[in-house]
DSSP file (Angstrom, degrees, kcal/mol; ACC not computed):
  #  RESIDUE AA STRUCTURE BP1 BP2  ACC     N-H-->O    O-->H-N    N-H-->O    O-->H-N    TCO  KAPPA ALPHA  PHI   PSI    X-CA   Y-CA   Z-CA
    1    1 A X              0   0    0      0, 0.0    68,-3.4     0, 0.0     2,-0.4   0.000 360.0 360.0 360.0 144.5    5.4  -11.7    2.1
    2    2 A X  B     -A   68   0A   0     66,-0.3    66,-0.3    45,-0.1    45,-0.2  -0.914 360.0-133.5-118.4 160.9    7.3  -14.4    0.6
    3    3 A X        -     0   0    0     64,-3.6    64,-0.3    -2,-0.4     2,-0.3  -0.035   4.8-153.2 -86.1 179.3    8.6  -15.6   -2.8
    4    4 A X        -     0   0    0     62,-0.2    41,-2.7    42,-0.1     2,-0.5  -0.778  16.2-167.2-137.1 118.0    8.5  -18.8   -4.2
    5    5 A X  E     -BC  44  65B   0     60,-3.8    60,-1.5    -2,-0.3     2,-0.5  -0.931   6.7-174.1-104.6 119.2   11.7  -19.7   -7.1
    6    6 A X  E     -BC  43  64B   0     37,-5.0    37,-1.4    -2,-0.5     2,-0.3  -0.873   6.0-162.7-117.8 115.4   11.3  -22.4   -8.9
    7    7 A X  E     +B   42   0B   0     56,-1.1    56,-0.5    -2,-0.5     2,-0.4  -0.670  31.6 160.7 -90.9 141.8   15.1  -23.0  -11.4
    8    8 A X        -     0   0    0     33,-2.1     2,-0.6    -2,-0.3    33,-0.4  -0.811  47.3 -93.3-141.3 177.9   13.9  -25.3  -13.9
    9    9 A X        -     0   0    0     -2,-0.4    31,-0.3    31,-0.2    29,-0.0  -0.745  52.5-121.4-130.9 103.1   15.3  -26.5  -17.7
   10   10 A X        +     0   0    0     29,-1.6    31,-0.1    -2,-0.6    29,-0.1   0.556  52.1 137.5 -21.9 164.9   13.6  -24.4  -19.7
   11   11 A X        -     0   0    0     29,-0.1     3,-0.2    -3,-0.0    -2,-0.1  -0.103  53.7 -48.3 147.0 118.2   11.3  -26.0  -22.4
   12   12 A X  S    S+     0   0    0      1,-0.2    -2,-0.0     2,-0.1     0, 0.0   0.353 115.2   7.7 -22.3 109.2    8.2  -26.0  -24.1
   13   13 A X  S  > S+     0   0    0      3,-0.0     4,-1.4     4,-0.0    -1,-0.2   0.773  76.8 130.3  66.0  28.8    5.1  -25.8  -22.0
   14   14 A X  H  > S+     0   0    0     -3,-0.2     4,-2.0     2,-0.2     5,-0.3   0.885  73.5  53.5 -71.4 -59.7    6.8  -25.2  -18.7
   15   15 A X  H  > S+     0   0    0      1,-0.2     4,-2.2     2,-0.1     3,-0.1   0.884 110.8  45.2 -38.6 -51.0    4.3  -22.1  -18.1
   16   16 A X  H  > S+     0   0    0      2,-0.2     4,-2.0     3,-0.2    -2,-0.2   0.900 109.9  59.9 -54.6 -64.1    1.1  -24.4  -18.7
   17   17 A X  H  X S+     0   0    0     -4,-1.4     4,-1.0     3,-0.2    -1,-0.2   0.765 121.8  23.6 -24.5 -48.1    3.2  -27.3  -16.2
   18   18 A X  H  X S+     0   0    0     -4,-2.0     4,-2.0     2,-0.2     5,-0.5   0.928 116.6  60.0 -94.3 -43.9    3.1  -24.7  -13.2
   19   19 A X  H  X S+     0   0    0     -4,-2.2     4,-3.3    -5,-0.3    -2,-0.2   0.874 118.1  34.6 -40.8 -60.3    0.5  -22.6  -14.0
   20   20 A X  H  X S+     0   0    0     -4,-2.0     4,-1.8     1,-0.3     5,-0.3   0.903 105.0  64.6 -55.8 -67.4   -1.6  -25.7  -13.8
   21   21 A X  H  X S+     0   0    0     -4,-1.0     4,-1.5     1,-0.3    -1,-0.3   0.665 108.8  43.6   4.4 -68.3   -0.2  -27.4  -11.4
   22   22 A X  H  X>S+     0   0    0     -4,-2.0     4,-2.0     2,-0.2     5,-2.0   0.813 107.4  56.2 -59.6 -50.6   -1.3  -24.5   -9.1
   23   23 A X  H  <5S+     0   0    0     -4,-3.3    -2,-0.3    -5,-0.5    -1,-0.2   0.942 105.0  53.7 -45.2 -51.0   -4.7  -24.1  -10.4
   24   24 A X  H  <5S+     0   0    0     -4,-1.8    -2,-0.2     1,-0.2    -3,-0.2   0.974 110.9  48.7 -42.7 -67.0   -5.4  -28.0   -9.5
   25   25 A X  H  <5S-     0   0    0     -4,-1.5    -2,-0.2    -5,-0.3    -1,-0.2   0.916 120.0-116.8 -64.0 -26.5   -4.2  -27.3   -5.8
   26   26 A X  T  <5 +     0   0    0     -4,-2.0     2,-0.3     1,-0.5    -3,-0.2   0.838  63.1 144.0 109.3  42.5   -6.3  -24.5   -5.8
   27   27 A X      < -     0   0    0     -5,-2.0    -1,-0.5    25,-0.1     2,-0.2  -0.966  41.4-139.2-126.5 130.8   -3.7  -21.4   -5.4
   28   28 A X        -     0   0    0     -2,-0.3    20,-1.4    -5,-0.0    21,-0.4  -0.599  17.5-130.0 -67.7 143.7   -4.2  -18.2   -7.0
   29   29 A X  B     -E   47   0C   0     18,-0.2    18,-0.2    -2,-0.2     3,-0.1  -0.884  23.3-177.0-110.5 122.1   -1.0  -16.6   -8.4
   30   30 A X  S    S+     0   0    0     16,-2.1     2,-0.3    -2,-0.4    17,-0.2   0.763  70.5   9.2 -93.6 -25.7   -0.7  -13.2   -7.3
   31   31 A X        -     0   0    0     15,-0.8    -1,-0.4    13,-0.1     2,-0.2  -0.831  68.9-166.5-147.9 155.9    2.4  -12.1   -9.1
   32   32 A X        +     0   0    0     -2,-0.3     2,-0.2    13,-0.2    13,-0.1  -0.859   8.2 174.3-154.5 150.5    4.4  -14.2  -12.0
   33   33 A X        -     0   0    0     11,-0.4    11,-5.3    -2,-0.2     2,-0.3  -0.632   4.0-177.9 151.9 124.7    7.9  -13.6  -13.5
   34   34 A X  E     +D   43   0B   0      9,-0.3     2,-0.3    -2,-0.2     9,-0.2  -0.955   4.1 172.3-126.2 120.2    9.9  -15.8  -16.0
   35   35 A X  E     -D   42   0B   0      7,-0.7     7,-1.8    -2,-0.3     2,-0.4  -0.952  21.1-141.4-136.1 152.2   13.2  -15.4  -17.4
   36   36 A X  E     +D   41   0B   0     -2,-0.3     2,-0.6     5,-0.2     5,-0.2  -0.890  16.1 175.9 -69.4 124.4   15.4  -17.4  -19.4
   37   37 A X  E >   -D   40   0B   0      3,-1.8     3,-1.8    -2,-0.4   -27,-0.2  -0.954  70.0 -55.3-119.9 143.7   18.9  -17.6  -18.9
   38   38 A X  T 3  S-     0   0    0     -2,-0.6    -2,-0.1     1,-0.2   -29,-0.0  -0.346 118.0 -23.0  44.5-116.6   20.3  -20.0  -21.4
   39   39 A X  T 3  S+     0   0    0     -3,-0.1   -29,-1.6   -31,-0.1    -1,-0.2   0.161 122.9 106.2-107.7 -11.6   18.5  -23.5  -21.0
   40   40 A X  E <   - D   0  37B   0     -3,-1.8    -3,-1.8   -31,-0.3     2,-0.3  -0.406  54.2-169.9 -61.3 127.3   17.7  -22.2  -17.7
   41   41 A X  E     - D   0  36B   0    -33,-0.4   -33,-2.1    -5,-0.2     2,-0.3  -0.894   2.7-172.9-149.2 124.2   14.1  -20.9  -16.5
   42   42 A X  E     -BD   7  35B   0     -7,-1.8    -7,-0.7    -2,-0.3     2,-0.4  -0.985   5.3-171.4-112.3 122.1   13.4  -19.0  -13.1
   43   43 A X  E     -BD   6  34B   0    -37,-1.4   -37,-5.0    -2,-0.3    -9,-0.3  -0.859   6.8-159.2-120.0 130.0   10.1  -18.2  -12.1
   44   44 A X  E     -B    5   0B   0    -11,-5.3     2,-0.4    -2,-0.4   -11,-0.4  -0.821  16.1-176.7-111.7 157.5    9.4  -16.3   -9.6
   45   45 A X        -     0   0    0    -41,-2.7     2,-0.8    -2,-0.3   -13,-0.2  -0.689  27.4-169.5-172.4 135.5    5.8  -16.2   -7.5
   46   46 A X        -     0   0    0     -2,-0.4   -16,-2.1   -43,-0.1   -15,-0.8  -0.819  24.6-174.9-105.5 130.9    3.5  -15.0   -5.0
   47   47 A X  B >   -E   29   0C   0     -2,-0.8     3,-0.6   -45,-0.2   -18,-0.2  -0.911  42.2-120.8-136.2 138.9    0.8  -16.7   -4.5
   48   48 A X  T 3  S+     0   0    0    -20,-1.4   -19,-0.1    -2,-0.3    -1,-0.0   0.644 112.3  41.1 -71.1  -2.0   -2.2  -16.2   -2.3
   49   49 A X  T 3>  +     0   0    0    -21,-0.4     4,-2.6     1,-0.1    -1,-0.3  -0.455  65.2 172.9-126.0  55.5   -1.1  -19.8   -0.5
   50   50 A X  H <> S+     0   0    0     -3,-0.6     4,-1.5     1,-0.2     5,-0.2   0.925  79.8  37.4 -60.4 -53.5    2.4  -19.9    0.0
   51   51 A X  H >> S+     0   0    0      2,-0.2     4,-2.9     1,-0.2     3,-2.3   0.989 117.2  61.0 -57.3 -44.0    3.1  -23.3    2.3
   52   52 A X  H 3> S+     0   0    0      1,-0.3     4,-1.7     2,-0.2    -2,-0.2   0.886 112.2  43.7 -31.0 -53.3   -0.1  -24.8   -0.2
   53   53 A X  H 3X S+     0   0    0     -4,-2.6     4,-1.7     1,-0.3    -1,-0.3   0.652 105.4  51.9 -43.2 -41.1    2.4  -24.1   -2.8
   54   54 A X  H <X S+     0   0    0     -3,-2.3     4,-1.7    -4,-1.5    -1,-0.3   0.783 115.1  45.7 -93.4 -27.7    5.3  -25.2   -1.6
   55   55 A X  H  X S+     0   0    0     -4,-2.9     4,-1.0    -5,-0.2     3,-0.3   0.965 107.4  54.4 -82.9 -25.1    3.8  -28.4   -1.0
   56   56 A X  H >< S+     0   0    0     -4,-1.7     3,-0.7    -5,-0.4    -1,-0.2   0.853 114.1  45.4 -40.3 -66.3    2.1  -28.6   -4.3
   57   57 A X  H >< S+     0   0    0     -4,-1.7     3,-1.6     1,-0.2    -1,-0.3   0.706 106.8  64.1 -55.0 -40.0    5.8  -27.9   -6.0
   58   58 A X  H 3< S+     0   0    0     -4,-1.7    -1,-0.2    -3,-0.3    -2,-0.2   0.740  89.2  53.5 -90.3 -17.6    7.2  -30.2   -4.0
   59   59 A X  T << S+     0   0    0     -4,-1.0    -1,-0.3    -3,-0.7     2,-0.2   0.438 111.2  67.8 -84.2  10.9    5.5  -33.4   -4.9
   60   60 A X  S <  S-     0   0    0     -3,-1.6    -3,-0.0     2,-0.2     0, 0.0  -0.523 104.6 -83.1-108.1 159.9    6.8  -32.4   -9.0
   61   61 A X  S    S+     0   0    0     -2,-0.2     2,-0.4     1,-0.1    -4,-0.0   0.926  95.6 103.8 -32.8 -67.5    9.3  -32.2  -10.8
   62   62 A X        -     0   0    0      1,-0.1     2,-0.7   -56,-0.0    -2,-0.2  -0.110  57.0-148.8 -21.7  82.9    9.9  -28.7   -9.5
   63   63 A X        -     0   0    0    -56,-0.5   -56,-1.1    -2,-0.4     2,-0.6  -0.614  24.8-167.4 -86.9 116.8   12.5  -27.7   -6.9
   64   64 A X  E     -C    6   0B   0     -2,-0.7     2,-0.4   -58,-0.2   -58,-0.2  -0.841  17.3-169.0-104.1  89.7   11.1  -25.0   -5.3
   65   65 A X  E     -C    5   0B   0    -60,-1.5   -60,-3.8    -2,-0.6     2,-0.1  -0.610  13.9-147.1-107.1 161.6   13.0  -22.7   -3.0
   66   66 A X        -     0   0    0     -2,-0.4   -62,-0.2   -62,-0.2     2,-0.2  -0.584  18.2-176.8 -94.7 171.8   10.6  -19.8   -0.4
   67   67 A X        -     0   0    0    -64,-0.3   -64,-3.6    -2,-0.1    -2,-0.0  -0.707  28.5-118.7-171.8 128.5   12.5  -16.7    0.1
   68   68 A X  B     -A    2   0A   0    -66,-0.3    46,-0.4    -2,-0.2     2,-0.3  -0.439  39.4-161.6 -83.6 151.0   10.9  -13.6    2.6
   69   69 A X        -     0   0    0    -68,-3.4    44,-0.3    44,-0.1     2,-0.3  -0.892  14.6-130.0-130.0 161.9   10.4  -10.0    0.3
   70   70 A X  B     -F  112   0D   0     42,-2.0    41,-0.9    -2,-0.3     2,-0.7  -0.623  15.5-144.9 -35.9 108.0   10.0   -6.6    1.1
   71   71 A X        -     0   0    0     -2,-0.3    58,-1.8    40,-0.2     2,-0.4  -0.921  20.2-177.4 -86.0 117.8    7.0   -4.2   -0.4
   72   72 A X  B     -H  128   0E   0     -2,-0.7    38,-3.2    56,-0.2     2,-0.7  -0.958  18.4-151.1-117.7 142.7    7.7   -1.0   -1.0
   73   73 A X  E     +I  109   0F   0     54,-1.5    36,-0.2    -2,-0.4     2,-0.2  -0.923  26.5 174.1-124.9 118.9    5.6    1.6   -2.2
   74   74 A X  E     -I  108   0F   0     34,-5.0    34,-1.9    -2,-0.7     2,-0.3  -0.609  40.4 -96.9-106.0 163.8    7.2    4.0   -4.0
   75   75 A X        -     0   0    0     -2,-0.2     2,-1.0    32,-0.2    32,-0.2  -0.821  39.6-130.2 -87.8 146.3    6.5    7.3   -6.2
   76   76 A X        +     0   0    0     -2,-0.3     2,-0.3     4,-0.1    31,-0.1  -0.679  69.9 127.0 -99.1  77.6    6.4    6.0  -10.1
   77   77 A X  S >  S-     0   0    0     -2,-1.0     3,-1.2    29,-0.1     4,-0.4  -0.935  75.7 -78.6-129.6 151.2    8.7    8.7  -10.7
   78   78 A X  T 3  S+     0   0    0     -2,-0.3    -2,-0.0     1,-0.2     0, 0.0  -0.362 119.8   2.2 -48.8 120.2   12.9    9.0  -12.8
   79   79 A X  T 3> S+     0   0    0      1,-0.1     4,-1.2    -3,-0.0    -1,-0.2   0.110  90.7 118.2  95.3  -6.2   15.2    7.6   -9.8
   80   80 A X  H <> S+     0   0    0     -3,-1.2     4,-1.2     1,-0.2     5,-0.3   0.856  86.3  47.0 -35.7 -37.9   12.7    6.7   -7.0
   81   81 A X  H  > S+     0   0    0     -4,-0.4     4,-2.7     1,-0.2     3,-0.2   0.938 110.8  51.6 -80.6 -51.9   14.0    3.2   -7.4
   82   82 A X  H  > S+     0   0    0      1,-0.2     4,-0.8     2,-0.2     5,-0.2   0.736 104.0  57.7 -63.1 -15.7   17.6    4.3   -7.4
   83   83 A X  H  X S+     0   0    0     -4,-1.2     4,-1.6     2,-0.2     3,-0.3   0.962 102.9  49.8 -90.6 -19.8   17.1    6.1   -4.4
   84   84 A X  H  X S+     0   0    0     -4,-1.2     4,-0.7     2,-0.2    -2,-0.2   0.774 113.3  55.0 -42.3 -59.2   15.9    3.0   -2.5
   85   85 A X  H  < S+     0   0    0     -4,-2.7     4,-0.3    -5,-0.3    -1,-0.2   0.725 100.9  49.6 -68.6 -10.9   19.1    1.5   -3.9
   86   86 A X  H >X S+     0   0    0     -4,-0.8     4,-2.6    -3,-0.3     3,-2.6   0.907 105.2  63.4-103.6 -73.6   21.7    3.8   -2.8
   87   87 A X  H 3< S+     0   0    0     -4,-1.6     4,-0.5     1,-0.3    -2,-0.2   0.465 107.2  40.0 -60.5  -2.1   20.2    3.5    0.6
   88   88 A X  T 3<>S+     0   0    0     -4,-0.7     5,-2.6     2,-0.1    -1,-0.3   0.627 111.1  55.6-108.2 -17.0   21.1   -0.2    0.7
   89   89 A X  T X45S+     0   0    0     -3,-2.6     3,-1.6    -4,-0.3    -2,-0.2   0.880 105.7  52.5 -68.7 -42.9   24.3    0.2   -0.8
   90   90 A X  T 3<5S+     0   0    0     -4,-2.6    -1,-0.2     1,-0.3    -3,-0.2   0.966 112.2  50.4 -50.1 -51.6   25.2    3.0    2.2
   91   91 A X  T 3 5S-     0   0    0     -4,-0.5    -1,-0.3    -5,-0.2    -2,-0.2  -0.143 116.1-117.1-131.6  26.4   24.1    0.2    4.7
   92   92 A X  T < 5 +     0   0    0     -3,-1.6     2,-0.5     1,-0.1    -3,-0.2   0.766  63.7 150.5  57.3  25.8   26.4   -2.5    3.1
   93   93 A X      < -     0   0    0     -5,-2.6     2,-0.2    -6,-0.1    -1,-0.1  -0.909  36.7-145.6 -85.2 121.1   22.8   -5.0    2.0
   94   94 A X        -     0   0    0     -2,-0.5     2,-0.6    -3,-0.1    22,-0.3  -0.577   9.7-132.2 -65.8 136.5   23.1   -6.9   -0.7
   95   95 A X        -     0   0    0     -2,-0.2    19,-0.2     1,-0.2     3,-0.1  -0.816  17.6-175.8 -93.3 136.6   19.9   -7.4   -3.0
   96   96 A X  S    S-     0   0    0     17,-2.9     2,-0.2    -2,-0.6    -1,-0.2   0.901  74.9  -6.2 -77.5 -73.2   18.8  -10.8   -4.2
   97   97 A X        -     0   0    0     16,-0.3    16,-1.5     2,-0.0    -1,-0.3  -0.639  58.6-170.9-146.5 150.2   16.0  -10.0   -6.3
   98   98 A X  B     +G  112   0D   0     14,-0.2    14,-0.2    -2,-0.2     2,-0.2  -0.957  17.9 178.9-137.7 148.3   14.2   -6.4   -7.0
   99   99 A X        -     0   0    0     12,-1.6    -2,-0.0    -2,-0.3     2,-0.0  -0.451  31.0-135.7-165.6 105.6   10.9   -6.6   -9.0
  100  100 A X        +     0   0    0     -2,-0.2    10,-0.3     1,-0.2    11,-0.2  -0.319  29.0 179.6 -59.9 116.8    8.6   -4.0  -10.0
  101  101 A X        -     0   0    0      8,-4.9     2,-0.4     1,-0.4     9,-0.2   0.727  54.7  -1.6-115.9 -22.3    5.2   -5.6   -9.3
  102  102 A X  E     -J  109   0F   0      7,-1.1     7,-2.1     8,-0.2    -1,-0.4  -0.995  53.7-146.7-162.9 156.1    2.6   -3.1  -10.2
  103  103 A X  E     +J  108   0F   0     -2,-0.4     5,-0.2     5,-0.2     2,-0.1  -0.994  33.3 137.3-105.8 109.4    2.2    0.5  -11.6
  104  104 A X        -     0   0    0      3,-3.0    -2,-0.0    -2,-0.4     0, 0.0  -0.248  53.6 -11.2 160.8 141.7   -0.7    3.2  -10.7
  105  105 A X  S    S-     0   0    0      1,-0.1     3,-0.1    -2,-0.1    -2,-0.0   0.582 126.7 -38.2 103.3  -8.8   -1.9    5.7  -10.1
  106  106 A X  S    S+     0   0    0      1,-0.1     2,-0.4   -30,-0.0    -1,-0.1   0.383 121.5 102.1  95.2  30.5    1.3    7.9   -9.3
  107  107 A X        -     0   0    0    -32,-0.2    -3,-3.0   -31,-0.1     2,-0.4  -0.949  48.6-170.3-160.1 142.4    2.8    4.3   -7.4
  108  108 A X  E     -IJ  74 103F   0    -34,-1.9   -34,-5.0    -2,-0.4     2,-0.4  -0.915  15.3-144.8-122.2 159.0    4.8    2.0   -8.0
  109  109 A X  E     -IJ  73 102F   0     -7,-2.1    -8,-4.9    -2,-0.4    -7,-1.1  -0.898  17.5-159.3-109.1 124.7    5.0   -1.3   -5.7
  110  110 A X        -     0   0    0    -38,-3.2    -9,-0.4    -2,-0.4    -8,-0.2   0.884  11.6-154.7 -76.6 -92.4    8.3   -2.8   -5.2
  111  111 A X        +     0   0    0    -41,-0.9   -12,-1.6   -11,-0.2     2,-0.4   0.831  25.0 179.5-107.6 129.2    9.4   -6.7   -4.0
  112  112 A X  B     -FG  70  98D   0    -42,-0.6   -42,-2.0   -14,-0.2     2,-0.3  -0.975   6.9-176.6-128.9 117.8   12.9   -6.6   -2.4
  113  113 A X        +     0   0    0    -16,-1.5   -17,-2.9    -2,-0.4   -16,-0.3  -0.935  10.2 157.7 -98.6 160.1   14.9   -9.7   -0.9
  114  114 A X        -     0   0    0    -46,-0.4     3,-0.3    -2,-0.3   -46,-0.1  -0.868  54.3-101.7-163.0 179.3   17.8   -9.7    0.6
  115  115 A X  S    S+     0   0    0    -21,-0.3     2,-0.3    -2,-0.3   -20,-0.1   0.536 116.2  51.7-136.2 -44.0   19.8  -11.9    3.1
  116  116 A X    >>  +     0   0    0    -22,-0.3     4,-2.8     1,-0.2     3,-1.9  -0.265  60.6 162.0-102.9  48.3   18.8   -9.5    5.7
  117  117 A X  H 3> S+     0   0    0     -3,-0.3     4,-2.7    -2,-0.3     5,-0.2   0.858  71.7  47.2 -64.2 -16.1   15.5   -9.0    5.7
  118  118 A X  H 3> S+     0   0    0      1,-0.2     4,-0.6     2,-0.2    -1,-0.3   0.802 113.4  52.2 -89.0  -8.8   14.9   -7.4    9.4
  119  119 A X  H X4 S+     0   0    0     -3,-1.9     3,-0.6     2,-0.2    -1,-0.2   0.868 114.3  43.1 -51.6 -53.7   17.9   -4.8    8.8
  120  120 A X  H >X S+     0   0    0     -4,-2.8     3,-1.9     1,-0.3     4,-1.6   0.883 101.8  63.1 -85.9 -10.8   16.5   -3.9    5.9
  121  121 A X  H 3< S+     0   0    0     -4,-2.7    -1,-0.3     1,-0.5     6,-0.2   0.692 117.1  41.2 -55.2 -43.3   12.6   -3.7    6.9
  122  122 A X  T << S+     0   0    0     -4,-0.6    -1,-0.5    -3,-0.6    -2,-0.2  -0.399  95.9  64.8 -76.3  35.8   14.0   -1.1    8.9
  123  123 A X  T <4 S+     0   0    0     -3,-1.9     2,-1.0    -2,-0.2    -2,-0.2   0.403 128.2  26.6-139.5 -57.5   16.8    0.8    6.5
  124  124 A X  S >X S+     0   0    0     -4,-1.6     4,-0.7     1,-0.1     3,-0.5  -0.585  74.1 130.6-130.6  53.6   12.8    1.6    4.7
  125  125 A X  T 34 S+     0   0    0     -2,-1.0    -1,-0.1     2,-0.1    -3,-0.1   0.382  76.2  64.9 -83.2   3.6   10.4    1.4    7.5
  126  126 A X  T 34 S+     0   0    0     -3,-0.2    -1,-0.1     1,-0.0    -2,-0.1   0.278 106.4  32.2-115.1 -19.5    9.6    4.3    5.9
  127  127 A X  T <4 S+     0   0    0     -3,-0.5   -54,-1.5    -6,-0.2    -2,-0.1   0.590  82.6 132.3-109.4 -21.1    8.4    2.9    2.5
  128  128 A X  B  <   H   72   0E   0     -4,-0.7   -56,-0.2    -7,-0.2    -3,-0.1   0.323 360.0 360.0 -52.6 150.2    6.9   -0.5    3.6
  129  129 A X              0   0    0    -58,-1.8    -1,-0.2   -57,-0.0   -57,-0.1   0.584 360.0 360.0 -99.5 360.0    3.4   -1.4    2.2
């Protein structure tokens, strides 16, 4: 699966900008995540059309970089998540981005990137969705 990031300068009616913006091209958003950091807004997203997307973004305002993730399906249990994490710290991966994408049912589903992704697909070949 892959990500989409879009770093922006935060500002009134930024959600509404992309949201739309992707609704016009005719991509469903599958996952969504927004932070502020300062004046700063990163949005992250998976979307049921990723190149559609990227081209979409790329004729805007919007600098848009792709990035491959991970799924993991975990038990929505204390320290599942930490134990996942210990096991990339043992094997010397750095994480970009971690992101709890859904809850239920006695599971939770994971999004991992990292720098390495075919190391780590295989550090958790054991979790993958």
């Amino acid at each position: 699966m892959k990500q989409i990031i879009i770093v922006t300068e935060d500002r009134a009616g930024l959600l509404a900008d992309v949201t739309e913006l992707l609704a016009s091209a005719d991509i469903n958003i599958e996952s969504f995540d927004s932070e502020k950091i300062g004046e700063t807004a990163v949005i992250n997203l998976e979307v049921d059309n990723h190149d559609k997307a990227l081209r979409a973004l790329a004729q805007t305002e919007f600098k848009a970089i792709a990035q491959d993730t991970i799924l993991l399906k975990l038990e929505d249990k204390p320290g599942a998540l930490a134990r996942v994490a210990h096991r990339f710290e043992q094997a010397g991966i750095n994480l970009r981005s971690a992101r709890l994408i859904r809850r239920q049912q006695g599971i939770g589903i994971v999004a991992i990137s990292c720098r390495e992704t075919e190391k780590a697909k295989e550090l958790v070949k054991d979790l993958l969705l």
